[in-house]
Chimera marker file (.cmm) of the C-alpha trace (Angstrom):
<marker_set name="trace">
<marker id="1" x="-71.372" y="19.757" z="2.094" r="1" g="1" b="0" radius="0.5"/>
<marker id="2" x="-68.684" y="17.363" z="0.889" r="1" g="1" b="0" radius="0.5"/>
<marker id="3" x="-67.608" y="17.526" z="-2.723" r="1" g="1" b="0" radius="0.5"/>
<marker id="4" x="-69.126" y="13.637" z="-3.382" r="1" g="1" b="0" radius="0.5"/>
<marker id="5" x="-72.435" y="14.064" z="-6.009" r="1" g="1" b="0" radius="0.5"/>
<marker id="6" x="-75.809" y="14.358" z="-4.838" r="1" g="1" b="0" radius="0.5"/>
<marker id="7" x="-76.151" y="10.556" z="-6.271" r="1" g="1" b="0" radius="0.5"/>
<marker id="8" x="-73.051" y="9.134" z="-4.452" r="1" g="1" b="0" radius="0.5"/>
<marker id="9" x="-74.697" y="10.458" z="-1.073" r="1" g="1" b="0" radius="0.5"/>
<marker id="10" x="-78.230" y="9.002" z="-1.593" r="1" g="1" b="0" radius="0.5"/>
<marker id="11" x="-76.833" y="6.199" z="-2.164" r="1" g="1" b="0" radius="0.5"/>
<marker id="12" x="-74.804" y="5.856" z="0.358" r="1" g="1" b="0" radius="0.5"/>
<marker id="13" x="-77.770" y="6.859" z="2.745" r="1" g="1" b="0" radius="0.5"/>
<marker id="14" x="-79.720" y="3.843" z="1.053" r="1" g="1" b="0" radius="0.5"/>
<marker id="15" x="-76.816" y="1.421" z="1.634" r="1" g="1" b="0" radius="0.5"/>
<marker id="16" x="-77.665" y="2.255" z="5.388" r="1" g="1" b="0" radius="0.5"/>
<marker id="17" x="-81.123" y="1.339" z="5.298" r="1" g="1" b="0" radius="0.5"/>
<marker id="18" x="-80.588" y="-1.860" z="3.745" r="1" g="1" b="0" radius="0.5"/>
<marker id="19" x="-77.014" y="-3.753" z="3.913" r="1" g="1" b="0" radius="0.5"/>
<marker id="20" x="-77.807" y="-5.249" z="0.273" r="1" g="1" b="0" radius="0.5"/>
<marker id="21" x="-77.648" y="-1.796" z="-0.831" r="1" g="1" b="0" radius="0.5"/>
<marker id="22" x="-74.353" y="-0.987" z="0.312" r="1" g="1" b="0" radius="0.5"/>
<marker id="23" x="-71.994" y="-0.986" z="-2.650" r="1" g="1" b="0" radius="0.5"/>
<marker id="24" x="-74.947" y="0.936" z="-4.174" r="1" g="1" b="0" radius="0.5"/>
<marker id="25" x="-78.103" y="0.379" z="-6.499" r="1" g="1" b="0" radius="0.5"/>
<marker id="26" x="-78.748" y="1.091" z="-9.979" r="1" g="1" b="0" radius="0.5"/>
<marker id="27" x="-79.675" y="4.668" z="-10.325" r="1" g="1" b="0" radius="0.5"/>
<marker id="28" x="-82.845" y="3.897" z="-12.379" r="1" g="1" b="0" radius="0.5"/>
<marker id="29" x="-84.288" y="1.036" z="-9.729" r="1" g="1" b="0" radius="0.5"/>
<marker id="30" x="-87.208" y="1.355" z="-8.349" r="1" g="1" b="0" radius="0.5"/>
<marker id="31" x="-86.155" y="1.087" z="-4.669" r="1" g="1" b="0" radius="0.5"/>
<marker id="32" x="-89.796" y="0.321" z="-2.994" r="1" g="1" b="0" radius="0.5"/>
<marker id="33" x="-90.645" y="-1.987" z="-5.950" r="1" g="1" b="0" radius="0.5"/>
<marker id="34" x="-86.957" y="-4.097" z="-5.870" r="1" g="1" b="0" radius="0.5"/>
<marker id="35" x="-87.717" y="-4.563" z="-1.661" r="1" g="1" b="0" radius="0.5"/>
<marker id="36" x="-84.352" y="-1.972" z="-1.105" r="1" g="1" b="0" radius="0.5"/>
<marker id="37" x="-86.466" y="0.541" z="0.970" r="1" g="1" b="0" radius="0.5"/>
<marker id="38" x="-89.928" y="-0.291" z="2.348" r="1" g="1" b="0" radius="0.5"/>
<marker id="39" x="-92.315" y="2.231" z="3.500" r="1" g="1" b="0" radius="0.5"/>
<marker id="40" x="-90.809" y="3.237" z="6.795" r="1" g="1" b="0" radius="0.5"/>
<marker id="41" x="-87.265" y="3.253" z="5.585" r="1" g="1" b="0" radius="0.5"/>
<marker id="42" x="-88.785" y="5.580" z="2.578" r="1" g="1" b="0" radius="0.5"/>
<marker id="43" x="-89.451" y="8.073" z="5.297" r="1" g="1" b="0" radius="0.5"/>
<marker id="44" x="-86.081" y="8.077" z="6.714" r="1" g="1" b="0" radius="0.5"/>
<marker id="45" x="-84.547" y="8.412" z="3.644" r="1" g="1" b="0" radius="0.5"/>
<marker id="46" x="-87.509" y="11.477" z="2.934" r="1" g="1" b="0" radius="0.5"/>
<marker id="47" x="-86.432" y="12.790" z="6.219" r="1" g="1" b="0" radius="0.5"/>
<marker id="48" x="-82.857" y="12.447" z="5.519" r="1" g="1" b="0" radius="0.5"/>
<marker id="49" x="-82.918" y="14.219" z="2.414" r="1" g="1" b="0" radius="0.5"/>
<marker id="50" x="-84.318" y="17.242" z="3.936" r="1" g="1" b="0" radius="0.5"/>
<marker id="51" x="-82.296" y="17.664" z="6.753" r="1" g="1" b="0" radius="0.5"/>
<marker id="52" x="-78.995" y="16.512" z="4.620" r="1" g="1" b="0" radius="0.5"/>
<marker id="53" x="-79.430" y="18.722" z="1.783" r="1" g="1" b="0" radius="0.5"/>
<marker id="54" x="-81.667" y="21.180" z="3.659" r="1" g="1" b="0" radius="0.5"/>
<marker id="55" x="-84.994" y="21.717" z="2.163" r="1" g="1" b="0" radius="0.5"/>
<marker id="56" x="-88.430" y="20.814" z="2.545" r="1" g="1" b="0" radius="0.5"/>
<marker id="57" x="-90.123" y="18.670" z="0.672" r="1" g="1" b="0" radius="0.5"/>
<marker id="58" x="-94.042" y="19.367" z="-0.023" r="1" g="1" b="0" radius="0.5"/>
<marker id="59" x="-96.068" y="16.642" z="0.154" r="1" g="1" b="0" radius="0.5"/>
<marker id="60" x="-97.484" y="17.079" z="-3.489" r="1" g="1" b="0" radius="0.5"/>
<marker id="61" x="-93.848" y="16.318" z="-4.595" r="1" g="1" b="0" radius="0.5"/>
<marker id="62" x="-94.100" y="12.634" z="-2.893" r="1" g="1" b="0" radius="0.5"/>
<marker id="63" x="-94.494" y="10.568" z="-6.330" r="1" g="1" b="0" radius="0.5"/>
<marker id="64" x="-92.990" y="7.689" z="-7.528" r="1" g="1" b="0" radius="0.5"/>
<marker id="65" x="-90.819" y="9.970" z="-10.288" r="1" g="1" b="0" radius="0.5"/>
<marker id="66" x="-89.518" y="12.120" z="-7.390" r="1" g="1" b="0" radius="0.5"/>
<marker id="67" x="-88.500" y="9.649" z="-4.970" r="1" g="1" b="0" radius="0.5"/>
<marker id="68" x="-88.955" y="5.739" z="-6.834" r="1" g="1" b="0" radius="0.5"/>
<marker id="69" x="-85.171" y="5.735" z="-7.612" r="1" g="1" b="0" radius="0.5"/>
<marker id="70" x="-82.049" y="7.415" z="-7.162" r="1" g="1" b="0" radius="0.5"/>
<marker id="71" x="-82.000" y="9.080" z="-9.968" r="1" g="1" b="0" radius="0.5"/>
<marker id="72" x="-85.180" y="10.527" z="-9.514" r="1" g="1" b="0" radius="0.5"/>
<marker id="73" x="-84.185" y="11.864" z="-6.324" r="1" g="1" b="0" radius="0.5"/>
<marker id="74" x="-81.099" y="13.486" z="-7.710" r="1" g="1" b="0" radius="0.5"/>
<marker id="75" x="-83.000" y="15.012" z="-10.628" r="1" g="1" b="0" radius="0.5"/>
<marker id="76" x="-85.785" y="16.377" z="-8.197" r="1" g="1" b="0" radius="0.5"/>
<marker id="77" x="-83.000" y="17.845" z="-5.686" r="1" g="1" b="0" radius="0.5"/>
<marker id="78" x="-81.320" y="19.989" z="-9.110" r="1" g="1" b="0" radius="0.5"/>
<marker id="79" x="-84.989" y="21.382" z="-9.827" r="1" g="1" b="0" radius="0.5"/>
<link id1="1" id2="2" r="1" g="1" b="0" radius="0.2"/>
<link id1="2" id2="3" r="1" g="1" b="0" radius="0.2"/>
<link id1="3" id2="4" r="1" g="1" b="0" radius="0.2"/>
<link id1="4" id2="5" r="1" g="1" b="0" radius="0.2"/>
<link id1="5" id2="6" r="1" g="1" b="0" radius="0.2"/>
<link id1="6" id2="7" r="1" g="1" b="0" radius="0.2"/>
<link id1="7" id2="8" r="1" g="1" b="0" radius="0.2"/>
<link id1="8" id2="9" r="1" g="1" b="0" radius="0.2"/>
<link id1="9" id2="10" r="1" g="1" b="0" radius="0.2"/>
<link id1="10" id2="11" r="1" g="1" b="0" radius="0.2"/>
<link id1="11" id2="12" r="1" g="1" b="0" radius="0.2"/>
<link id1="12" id2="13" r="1" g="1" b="0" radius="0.2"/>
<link id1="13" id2="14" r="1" g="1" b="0" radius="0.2"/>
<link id1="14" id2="15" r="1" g="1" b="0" radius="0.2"/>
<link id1="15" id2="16" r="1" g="1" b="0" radius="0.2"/>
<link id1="16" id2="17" r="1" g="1" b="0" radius="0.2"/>
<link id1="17" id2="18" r="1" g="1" b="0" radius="0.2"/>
<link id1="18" id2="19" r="1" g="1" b="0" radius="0.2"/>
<link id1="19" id2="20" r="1" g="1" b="0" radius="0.2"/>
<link id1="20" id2="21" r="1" g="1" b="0" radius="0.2"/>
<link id1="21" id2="22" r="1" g="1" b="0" radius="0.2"/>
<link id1="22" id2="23" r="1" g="1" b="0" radius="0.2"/>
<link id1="23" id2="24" r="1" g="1" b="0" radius="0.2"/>
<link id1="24" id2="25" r="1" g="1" b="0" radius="0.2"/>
<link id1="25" id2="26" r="1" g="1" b="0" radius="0.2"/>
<link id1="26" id2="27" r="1" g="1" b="0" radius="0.2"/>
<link id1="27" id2="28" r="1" g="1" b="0" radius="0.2"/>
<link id1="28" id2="29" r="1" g="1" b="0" radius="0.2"/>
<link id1="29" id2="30" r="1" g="1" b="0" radius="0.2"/>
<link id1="30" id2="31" r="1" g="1" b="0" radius="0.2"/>
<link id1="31" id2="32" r="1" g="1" b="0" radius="0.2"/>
<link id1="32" id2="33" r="1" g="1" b="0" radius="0.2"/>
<link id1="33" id2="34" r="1" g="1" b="0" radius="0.2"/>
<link id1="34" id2="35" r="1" g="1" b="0" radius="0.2"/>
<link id1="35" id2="36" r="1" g="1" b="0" radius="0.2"/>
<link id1="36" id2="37" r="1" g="1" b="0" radius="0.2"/>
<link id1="37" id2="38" r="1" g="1" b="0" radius="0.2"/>
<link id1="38" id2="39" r="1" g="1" b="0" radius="0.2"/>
<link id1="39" id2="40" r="1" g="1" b="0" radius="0.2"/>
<link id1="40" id2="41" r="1" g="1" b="0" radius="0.2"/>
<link id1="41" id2="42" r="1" g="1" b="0" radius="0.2"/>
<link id1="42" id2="43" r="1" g="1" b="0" radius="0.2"/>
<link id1="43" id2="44" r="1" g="1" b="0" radius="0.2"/>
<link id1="44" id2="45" r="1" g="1" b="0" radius="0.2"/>
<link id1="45" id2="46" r="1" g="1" b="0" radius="0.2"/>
<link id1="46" id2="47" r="1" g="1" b="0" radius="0.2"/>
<link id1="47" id2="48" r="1" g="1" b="0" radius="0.2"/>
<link id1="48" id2="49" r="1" g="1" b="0" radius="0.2"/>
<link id1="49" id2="50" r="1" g="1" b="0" radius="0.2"/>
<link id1="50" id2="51" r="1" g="1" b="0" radius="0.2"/>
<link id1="51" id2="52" r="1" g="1" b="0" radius="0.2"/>
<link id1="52" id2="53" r="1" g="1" b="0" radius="0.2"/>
<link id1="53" id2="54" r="1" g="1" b="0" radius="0.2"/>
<link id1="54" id2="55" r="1" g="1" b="0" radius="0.2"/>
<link id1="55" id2="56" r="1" g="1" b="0" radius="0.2"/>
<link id1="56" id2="57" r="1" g="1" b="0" radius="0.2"/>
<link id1="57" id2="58" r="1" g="1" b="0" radius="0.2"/>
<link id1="58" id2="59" r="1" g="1" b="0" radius="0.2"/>
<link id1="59" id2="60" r="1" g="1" b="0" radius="0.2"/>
<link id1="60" id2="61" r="1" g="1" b="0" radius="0.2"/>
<link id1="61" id2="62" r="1" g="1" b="0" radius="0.2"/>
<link id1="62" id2="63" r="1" g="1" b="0" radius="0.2"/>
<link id1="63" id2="64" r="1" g="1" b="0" radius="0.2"/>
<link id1="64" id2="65" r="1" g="1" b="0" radius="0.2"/>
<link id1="65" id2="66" r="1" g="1" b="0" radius="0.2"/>
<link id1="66" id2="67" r="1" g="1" b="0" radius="0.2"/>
<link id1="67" id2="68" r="1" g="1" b="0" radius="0.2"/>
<link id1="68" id2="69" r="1" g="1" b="0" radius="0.2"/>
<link id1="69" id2="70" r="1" g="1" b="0" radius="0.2"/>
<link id1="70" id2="71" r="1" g="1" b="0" radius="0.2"/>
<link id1="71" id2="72" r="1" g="1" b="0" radius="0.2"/>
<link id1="72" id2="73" r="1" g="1" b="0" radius="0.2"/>
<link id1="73" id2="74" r="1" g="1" b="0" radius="0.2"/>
<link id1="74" id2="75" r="1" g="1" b="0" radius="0.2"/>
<link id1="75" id2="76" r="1" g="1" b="0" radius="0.2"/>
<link id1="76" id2="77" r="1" g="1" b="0" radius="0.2"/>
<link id1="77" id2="78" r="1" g="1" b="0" radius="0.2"/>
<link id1="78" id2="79" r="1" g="1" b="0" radius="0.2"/>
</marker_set>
């Protein structure tokens, strides 16, 4: 894995689902809420994040706090 953060690769990774995206988003947004991500893209990114930063993901874990925002994604990842 490169030495970029956890945060700088999700959201790079979201700037690829959506072109708006790609000079980044607010760490705190609320990507399905703010129209970055929709559903399906939410999935890639889901999928993404397990194969990228190999784990797996149960499906108890899919809330809003773990995977709303960047942030959250980068503070589930460091649990």
């Amino acid at each position: 894995m490169s030495d970029r953060s956890k945060f700088e690769e999700i959201q790079e990774f979201v700037g690829t689902l959506n072109p708006a995206a790609k000079n980044g988003v607010d760490g705190a947004l609320n990507l399905l809420e703010e129209g970055i991500v929709d559903s399906v893209a939410m999935m890639d990114l889901i999928v993404w994040l397990e194969e990228h930063f190999k784990i797996t993901i149960d499906t108890d874990d899919l809330t809003p706090e773990n995977f709303g925002s960047v942030d959250g994604m980068v503070a589930y990842l460091e649990r």
